[in-house]
C-alpha positions in Angstrom: 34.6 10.1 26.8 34.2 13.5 27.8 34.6 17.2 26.6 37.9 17.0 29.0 39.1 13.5 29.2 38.6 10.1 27.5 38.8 7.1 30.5 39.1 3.3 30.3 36.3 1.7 32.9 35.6 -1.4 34.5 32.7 -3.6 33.7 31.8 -2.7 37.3 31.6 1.0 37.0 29.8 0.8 34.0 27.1 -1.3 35.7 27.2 2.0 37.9 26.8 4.2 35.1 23.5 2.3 33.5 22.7 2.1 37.0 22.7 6.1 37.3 24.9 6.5 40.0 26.9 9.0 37.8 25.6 11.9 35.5 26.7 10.4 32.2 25.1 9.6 28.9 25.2 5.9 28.9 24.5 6.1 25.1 28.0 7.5 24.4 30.0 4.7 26.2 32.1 2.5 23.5 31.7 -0.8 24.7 35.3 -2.9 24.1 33.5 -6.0 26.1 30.1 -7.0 26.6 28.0 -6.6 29.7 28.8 -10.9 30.4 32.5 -9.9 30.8 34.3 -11.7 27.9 37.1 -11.4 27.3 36.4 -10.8 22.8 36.7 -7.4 21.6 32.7 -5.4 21.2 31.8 -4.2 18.2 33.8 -0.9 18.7 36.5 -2.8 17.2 34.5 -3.9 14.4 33.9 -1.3 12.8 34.1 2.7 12.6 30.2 3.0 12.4 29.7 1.9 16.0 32.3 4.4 17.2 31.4 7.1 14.7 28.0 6.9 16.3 29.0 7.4 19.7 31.3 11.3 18.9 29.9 14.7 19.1 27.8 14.4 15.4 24.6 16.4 14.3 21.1 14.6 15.7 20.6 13.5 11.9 24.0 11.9 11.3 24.1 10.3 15.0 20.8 8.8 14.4 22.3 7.6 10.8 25.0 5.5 11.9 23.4 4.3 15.1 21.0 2.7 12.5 24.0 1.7 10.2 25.6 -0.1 13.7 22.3 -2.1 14.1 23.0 -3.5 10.5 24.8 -7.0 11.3 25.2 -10.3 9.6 23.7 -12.3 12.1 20.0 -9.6 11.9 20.5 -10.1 8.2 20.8 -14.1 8.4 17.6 -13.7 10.0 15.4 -12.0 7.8 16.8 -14.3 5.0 16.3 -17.2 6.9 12.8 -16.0 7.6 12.4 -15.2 3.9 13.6 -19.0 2.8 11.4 -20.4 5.4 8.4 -18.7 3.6 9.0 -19.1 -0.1 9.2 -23.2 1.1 5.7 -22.8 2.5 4.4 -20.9 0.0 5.9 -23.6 -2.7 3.5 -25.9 -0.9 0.7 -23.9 -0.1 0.9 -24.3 -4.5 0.5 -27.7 -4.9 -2.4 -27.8 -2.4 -3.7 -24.9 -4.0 -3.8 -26.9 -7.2 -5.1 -30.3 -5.8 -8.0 -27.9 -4.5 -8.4 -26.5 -7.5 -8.7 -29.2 -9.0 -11.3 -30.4 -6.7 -13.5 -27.2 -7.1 -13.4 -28.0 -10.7 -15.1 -31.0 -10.5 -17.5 -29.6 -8.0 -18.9 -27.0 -10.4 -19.4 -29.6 -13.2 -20.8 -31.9 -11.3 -23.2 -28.9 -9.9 -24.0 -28.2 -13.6 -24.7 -32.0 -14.1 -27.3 -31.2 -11.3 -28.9 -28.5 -13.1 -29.2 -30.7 -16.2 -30.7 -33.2 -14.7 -33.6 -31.2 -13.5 -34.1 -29.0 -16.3 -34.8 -32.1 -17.9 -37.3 -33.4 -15.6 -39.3 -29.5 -15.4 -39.3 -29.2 -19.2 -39.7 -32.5 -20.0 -36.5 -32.8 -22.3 -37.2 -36.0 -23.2 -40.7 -35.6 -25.0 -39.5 -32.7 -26.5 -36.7 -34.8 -27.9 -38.9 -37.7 -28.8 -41.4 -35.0 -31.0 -37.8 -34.0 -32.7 -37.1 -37.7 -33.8 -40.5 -38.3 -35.0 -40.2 -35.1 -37.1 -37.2 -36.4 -39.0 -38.4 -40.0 -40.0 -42.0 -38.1 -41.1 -39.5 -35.6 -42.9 -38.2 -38.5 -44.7 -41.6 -40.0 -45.7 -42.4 -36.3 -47.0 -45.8 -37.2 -45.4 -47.2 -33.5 -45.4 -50.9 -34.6 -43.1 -47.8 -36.0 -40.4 -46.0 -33.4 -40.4 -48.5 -31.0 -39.4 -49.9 -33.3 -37.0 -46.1 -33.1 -35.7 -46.1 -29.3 -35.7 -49.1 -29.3 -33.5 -47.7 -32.1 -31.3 -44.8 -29.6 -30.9 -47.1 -26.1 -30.7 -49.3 -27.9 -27.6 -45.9 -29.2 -25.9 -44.8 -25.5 -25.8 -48.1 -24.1 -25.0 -48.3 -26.8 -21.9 -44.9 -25.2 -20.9 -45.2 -21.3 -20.9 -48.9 -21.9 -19.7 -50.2 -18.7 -17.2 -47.6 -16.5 -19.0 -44.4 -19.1 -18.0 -45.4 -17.9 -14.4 -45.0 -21.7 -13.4 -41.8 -22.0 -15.5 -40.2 -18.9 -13.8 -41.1 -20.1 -10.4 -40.2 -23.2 -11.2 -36.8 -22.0 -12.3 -36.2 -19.5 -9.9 -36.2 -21.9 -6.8 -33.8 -24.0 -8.5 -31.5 -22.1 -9.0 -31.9 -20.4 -5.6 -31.7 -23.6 -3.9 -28.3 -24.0 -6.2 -27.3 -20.4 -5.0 -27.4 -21.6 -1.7 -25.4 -24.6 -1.7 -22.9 -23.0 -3.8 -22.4 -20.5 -1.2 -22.4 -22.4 1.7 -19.9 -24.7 -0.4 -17.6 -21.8 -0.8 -17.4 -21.3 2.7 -15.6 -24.3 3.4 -13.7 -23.9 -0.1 -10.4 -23.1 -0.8 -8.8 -22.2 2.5 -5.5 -23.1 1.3 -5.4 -20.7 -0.8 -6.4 -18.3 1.6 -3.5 -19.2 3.6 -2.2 -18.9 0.5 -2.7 -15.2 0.4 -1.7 -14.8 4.1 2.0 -16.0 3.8 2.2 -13.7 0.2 1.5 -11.1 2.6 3.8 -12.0 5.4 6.5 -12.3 2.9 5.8 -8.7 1.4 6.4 -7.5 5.3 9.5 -9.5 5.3 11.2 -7.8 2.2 10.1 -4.4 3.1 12.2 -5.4 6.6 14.7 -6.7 4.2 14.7 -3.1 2.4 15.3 -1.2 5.6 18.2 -3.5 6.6 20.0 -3.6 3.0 18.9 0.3 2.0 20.4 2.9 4.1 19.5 6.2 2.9 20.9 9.1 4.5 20.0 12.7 3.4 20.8 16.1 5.8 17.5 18.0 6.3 16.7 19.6 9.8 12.8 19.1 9.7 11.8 16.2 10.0 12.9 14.0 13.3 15.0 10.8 12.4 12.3 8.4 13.3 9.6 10.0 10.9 12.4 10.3 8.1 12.5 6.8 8.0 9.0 6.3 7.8 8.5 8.3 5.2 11.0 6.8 2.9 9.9 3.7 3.8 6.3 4.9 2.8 7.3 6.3 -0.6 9.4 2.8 -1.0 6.3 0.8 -0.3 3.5 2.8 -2.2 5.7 2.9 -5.2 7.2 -0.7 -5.4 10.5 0.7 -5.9 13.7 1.3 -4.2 15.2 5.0 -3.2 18.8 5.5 -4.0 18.9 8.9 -3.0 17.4 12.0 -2.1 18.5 15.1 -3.9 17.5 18.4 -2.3 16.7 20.9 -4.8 14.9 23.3 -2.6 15.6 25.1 1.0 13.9 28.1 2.4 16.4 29.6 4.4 18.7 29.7 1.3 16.3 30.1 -1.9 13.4 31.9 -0.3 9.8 31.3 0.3 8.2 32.7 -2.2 6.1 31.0 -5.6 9.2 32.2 -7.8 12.1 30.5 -5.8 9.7 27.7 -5.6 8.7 27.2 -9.8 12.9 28.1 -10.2 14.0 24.8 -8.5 10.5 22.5 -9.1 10.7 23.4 -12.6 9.7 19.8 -14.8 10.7 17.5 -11.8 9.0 14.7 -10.6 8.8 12.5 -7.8 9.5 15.2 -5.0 9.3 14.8 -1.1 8.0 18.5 -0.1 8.5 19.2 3.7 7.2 22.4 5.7 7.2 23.8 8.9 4.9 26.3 10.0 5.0 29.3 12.7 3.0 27.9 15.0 5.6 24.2 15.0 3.3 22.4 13.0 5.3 19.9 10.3 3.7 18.3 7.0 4.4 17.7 3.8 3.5 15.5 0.6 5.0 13.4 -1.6 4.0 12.8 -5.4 5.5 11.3 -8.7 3.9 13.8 -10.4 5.5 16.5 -12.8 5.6 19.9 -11.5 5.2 22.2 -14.7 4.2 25.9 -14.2 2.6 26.6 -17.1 0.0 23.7 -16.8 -2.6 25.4 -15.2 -4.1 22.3 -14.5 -4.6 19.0 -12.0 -1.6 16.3 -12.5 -3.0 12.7 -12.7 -0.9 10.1 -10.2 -2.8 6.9 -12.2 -0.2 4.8 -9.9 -1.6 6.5 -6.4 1.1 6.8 -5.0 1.1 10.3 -3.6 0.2 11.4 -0.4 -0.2 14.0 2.4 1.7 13.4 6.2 2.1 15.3 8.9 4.4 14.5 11.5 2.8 16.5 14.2 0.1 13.6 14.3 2.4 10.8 13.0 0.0 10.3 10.1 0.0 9.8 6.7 -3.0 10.4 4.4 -3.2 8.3 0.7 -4.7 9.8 -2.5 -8.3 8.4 -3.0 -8.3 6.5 -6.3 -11.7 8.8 -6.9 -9.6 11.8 -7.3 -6.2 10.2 -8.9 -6.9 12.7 -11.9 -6.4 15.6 -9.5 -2.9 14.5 -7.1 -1.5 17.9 -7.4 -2.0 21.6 -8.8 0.2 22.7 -11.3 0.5 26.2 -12.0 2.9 29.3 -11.7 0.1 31.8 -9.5 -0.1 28.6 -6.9 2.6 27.9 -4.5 2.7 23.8 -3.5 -1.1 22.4 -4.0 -2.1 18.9 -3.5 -5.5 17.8 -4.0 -8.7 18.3 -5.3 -10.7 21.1 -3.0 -7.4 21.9 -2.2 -6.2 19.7 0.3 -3.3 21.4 0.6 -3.0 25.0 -0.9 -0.1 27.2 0.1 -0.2 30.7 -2.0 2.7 32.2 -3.4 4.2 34.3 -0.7 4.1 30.4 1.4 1.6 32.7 3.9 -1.6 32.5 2.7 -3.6 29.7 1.9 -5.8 26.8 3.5 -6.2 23.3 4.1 -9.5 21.3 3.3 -7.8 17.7 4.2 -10.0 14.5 3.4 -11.2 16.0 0.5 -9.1 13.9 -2.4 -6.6 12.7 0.4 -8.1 10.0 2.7 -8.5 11.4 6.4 -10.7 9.2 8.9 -12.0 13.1 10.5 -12.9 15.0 7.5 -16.4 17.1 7.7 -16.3 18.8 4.1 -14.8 22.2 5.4 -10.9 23.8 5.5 -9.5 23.0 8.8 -6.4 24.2 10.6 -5.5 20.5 11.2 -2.4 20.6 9.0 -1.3 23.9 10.0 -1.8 24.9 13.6 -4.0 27.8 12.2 -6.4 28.5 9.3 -3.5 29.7 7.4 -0.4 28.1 6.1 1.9 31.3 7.3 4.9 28.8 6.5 8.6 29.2 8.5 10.2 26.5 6.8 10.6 24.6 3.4 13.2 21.2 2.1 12.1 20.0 -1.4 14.1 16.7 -2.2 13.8 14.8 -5.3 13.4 10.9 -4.9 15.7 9.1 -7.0 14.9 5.4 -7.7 16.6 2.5 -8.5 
């Protein structure tokens, strides 16, 4: 299909084209058989998505349904069969969790039972036990000469036992229970490792519903920023970091339309939450944050994210940055003489003309190459001198 003309071709001249014989986008071909030659209609006659993707759209919108043409029954019977096949294992990674479980139990009473057994021996228990029964017939007799003869029986027992200050009795002590320590710990080496595979699958079936996630939630929303493949991983990010699922995203704020100043900003940020900020700067440079934090411009103050969930990205490096659970008290900045502020220090600080400003990343937001000083890492330069601003706000569901 061309600007001109739209042909029928040959399995055989296709094999031409993919072999680059010809100047033509392979991408845009609509396949009506496959590359095997049989004879059954291709997906372009299964649905409009695959021939929707293959027309004259916008970058974001081709990328969309190109996506949306992967989405098939037989990729989704495979992520639920993989799904199944892991719940089944993790049912009886259970049980043997239990039986060793079970196991440890007795383990650590029969360890105590150890520990009886030789504080009875170092302290004589029993002689101490035998002055005790002694003490109750005398009692009985009300045989006052006995008794005290008892109560020095007793005083010379626990003199004999504390002797030198109980510097024998804590020695004593001390390498027993050391020697206990030890085979505790070596025990625990060898213990439990179904439940540590246990752990494992819990975590291979977290991967598999966040694969499940990006086949069953499709979210498409127009910005011109951001490329399609860092789109995703962002909403995928903000999907995974808060446990949730994203319906939609509602763009509340755009540059070229509302302005880049501090006012347009508070006008449209004004007592929302959970908003995906994304900037461009002069120099190319693209970043952004996320945070499920209120925006309100007469705070004055940090924002708490308690959940930590925000965080710092920039695309330019293809990486993200998390909040440090030290500084979860200060995710944001909230007030009306600041433009967008994350972070303690700040990490991000754009003033209100969305010119001036700096970055000190790694200071509240985790970065592997902080060294305690503003950097132009974020921006391309020391300041933000921003060209570009979307604001969308996340909805969940």
């Amino acid at each position: 299909m061309g600007n001109d003309n739209t042909q029928y071709i040959c399995d055989e001249c296709c094999l031409d084209l993919q072999d680059g014989t010809y100047k033509v986008n392979v991408e845009n071909l609509i396949h009506i058989k496959d590359v095997q030659f049989r004879t059954i209609l291709q997906k372009a006659l299964k649905g409009p998505e695959h021939l929707i993707s293959k027309l004259n759209l916008s970058p974001s919108l081709k990328n969309f349904f190109n996506e949306l043409d992967k989405f098939n029954d037989k990729t989704l019977d495979g992520i639920f069969l993989n799904i199944k096949t892991q719940i089944v294992k993790i049912q009886n990674f259970l049980f043997e969790v239990q039986s060793e479980m079970v196991q440890d139990s007795k383990y650590i009473l029969d360890t105590k039972q150890k520990i009886r057994e030789q504080l009875n021996k170092i302290i004589k228990f029993d002689q101490f036990q035998q002055i005790l029964q002694n003490f109750q017939s005398i009692e009985v007799q009300n045989n006052v000469e006995a008794i005290q003869q008892n109560e020095r029986i007793v005083h010379n027992y626990l003199i004999d036992l504390t002797k030198n200050d109980s510097k024998e009795l804590n020695q004593t002590l001390t390498d027993l229970l050391n020697g206990t320590v030890l085979q505790l710990k070596n025990s625990n080496q060898e213990k439990l490792p179904q439940c540590k595979k246990l752990q494992e699958q819990f975590r291979y079936l977290n991967a598999s519903k966040q694969e499940l996630i990006k086949q069953i939630n499709v979210i498409y929303f127009e910005q011109s920023i951001l490329s399609y493949y860092y789109k995703q991983k962002i909403i995928n990010t903000i999907q995974l970091k808060s446990d949730k699922i994203a319906t939609s995203f509602q763009r509340i704020f755009l540059s070229s339309k509302d302005g880049l100043n501090a006012s347009a900003f508070w006008g449209k940020v004004e007592g929302k939450s959970n908003l995906l900020m994304i900037f461009k700067t002069k120099s190319g440079y693209i970043f952004g944050g996320f945070s499920p934090c209120q925006w309100l411009s007469d705070q004055n103050n940090y924002v708490k994210d308690g959940t930590l969930t925000s965080f710092i990205f920039s695309q330019s490096y293809d990486e993200v940055y998390p909040l440090k659970s030290l500084y979860q008290s200060k995710a944001i900045y909230s007030g009306s003489n600041y433009g967008p502020t994350f972070g303690d220090g700040h990490d991000i600080y754009i003033d209100q003309d969305f010119q001036n400003g700096y970055s000190n990343l790694g200071y509240a937001y985790k970065w592997d190459k902080y060294q305690n000083a503003k950097s132009s890492y974020l921006f391309g330069q020391s300041t933000p001198n921003i060209s570009e601003c979307e604001i969308y706000q996340v909805i969940f569901g």
